[in-house]
N, C-alpha and C positions, 0 to 999 in steps of 0.2 A: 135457249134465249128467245123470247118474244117481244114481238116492234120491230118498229119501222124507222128505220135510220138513214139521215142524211147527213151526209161529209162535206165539207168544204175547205180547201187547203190552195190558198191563193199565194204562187210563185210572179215572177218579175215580168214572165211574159204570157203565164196562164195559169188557170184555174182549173185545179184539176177536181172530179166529180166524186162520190161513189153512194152507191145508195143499195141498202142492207136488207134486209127480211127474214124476220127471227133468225138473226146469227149469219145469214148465205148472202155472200154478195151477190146482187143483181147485175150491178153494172159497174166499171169504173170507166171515166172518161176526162181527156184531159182538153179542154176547152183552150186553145191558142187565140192571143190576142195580137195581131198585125200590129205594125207601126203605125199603119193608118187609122188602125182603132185606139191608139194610145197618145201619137203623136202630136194633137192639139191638148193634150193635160198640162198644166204646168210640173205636177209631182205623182208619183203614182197613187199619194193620198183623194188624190180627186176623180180615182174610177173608177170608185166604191158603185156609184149607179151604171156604169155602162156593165160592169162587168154582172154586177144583181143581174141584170135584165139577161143578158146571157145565160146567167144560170138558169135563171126563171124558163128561157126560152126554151133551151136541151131539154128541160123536167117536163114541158108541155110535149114534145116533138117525142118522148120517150114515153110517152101515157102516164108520166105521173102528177097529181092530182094533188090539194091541197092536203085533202084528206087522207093521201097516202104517205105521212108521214107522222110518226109521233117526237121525235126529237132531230135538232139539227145541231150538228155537231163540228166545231170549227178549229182550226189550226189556232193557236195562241198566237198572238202579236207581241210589241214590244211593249211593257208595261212594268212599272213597279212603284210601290214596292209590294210582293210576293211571292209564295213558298208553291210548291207543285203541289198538284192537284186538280181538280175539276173546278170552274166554275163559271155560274150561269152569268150571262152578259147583261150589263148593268149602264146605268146611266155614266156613272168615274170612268170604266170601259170604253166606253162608246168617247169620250171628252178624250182621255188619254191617249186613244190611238189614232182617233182624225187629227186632232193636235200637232202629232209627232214628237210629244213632249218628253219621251225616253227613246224615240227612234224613230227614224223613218226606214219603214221598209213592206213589202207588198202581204206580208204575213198581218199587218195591224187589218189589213180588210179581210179577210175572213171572217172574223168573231161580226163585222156591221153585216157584211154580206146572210149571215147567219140571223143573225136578229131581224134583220130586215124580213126576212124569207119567214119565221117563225110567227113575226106579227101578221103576217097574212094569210098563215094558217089558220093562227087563233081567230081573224077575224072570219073566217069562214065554219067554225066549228059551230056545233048546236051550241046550247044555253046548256051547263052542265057538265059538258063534256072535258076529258083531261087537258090540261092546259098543254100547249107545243113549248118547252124549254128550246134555247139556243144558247149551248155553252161551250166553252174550251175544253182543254184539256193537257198539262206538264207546260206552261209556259215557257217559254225560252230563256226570260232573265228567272228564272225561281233560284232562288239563292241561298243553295246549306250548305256553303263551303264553311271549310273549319277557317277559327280565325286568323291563323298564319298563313293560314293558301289566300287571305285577302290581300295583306300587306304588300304595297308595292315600292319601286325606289325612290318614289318620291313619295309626300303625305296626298300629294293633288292626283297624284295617279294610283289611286289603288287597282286591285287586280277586281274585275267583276266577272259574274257570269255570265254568258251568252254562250247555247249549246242548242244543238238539235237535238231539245227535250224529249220530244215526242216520239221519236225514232230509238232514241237510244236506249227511254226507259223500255218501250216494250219491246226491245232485243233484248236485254234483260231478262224480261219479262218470261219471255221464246223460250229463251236457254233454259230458267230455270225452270217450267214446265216439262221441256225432253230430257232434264236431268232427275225431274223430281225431289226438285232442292227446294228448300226457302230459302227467301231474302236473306235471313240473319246469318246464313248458312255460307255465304258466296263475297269476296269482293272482286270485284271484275273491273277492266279496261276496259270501254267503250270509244274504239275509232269510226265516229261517221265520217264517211267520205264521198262528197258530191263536191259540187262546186266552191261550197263552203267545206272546213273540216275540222271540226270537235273532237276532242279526245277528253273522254271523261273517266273518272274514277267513281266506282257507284260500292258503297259498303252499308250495310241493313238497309235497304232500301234506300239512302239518300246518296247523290252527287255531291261529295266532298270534294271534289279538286277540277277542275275545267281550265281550258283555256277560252279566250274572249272570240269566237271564230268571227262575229261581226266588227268589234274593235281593233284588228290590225296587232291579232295575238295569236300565237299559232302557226301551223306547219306552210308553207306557200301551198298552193291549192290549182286546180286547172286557171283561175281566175281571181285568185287573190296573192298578193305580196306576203302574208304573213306576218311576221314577227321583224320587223327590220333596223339596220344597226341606227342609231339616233341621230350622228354626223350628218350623213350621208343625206337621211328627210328629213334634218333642221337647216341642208342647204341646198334641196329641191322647193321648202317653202322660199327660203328667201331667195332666190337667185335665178331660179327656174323661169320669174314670170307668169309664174300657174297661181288661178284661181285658188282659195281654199277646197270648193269641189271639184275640179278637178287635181287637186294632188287626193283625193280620196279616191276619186273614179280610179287615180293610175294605180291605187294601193289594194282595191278593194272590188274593181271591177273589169281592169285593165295589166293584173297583175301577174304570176303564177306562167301559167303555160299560155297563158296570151301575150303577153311582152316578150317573151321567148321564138314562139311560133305560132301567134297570131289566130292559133285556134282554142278553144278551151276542150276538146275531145282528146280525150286521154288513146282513146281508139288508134284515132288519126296521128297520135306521136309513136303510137306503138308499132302501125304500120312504117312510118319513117323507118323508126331503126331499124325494124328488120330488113328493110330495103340499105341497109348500110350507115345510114344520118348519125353519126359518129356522140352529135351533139343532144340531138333527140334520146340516145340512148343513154348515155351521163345522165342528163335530167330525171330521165325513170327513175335512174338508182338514187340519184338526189331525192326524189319524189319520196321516196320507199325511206331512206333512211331518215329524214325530216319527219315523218308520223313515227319513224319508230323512237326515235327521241325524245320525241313529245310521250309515245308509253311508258320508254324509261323513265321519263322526270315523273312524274303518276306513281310511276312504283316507289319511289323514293316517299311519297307520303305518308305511305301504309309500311316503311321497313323492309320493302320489297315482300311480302308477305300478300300475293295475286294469286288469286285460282285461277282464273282466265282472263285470255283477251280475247273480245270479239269483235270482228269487223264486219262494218255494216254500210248501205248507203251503195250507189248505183257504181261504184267504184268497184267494191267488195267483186263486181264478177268477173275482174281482171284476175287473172290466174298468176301474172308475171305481177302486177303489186302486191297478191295475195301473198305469193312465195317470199318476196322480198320482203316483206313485213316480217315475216312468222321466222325467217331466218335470223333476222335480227336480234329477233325479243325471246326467241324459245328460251334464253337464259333465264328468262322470268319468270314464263305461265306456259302451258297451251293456248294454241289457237284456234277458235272454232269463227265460220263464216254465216255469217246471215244477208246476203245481198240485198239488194234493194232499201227503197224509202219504209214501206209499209207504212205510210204515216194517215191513209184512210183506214185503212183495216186498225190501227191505234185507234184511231177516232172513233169507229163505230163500236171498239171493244169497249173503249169509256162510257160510249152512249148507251150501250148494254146493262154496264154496271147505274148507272143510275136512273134507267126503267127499272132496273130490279129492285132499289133501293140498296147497295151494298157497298156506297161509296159514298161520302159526304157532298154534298156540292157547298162550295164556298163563295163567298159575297167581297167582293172588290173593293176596298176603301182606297183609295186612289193617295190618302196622306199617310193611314196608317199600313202597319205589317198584320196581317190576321194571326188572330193566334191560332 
């Protein structure tokens, strides 16, 4: 692999780096944004330029140059409508995710952070020289579920996708490399598990079945509420007194192992129980068997007919969720482990494949679905 790649994957309270050369990471870095540096924004749509400059700054303070770069490659945001894949950042892009018009959330600045940074490459190249692309890559909403995994119980609430695309396709990806399988060969369970948590079902290459891990679909999480019964949040909107955003903040930001135990470190609950915390330790097992549910219903779309599950995501290095997953679900599949995000190392693998030309890049129409 040859070039020069740059990552960028913007979280809720930072920006994390990573920057590539032919194939070998250089560096990864995660860039923390203070309260102070955030705290006069109205939304975190509007620190698209504080946080550029940031980047900008690290890439100067770390000797890298405009010209040390041929592609810059960005975490996908909320957009649709479209399918996975690569694609370069566009003017519909750029509209749709300062917008908020399919979602707010700190993943839509990436792809401007990226385009931003790209134009000022190109503006510094000779007359001639290859152009700096800034693209995505597996967007979050990319939607190939089959059409019965859309249906929901109402016609106003269908089921959508929201996953940790990025992550989960190239866990996929991993496995099937150290098995020397194809795609066509394999359908797999994919548990991400960070703060947010997606359980996807992935067969020829495409995620046919998801749950919604940004809409309030899905397993509780260190910080999210999950999937919750209807009663109980059609009488915390009305009767609670709470804002519309804050009954989301409590669902989706203030949920999970923070309304519980006020922390969202899966670590720090684990310490509890072993020190005795009766309550901390329930919840583990709650933790554990809430994803593994969520694999079961996955199996049920495919006939129960899974070759693997794999767990992934900064969770995965817990040994006692690991165990209690794989307990649960061995009736199903094997379980193999891939810790961590890897969601730079995705990025610069994408950006690889299209220095080399081996990958299509695709163009954003913001009304229509590309074919």
């Amino acid at each position: 692999m040859k070039g020069k790649v740059l990552a960028i994957n913007t979280g809720s309270t930072s920006t994390k780096v990573g920057y590539f050369v032919d194939g070998q990471p250089v560096f990864s870095r995660t860039l923390e944004h203070s309260a102070a540096d955030t705290g006069h924004f109205a939304n975190v749509l509007e620190q698209d330029g504080m946080r550029r400059e940031a980047v900008m700054a690290f890439l100067h303070e770390s000797g890298i140059s405009p010209k040390d770069i041929d592609i810059v490659m960005a975490r996908g945001g909320l957009f649709s409508p479209v399918v996975t894949g690569v694609y370069e950042v566009n003017a519909d892009m750029r509209e749709v995710l300062l917008s908020g018009r399919d979602g707010v959330h700190a993943c839509n600045l990436s792809a401007i952070i990226a385009d931003d940074i790209a134009a000022t490459v190109n503006a510094q190249k000779a007359p001639g020289a290859p152009r700096c692309l800034a693209c995505i890559a597996d967007p979050p909403m990319a939607d190939e579920m089959l059409p019965e995994c859309r249906i929901g119980g109402l016609p106003e609430f269908p089921r959508r996708a929201f996953l940790h695309a990025l992550n989960a396709r190239a866990t996929v990806r991993k496995y099937l490399r150290t098995h020397h399988l194809d795609a066509r060969e394999v359908t797999a369970i994919v548990a991400h598990m960070g703060g947010g948590i997606t359980v996807t079902l992935h067969r020829d290459g495409k995620v046919i079945d998801t749950n919604n891990g940004l809409g309030g679909d899905g397993p509780f999480t260190p910080e999210r509420a999950g999937t919750c019964p209807a009663f109980p949040l059609i009488e915390m909107c009305f009767r609670s007194g709470m804002t519309e955003q804050q009954v989301k903040h409590r669902v989706l930001g203030a949920g999970g192992a923070m309304a519980f135990f006020g922390t969202n470190d899966i670590r720090e609950i684990e310490r509890r129980a072993a020190e005795g915390d009766t309550m901390c330790d329930t919840w583990l097992d709650a933790f554990c068997l809430n994803v593994a549910k969520y694999i079961g219903s996955l199996a049920t779309t495919v006939d129960g007919k899974v070759d693997v599950i794999l767990l992934t995501g900064g969770i995965a290095r817990e040994s006692r969720i690991v165990d209690g997953i794989r307990r649960r679900t061995a009736f199903i599949a094997p379980t193999e482990v891939f810790a961590g995000e890897n969601e730079l190392e995705s990025l610069a693998e994408n950006g690889y494949r299209i220095l080399e030309g081996t990958t299509r890049i695709l163009h954003y129409d913001k009304n229509h679905l590309v074919d």
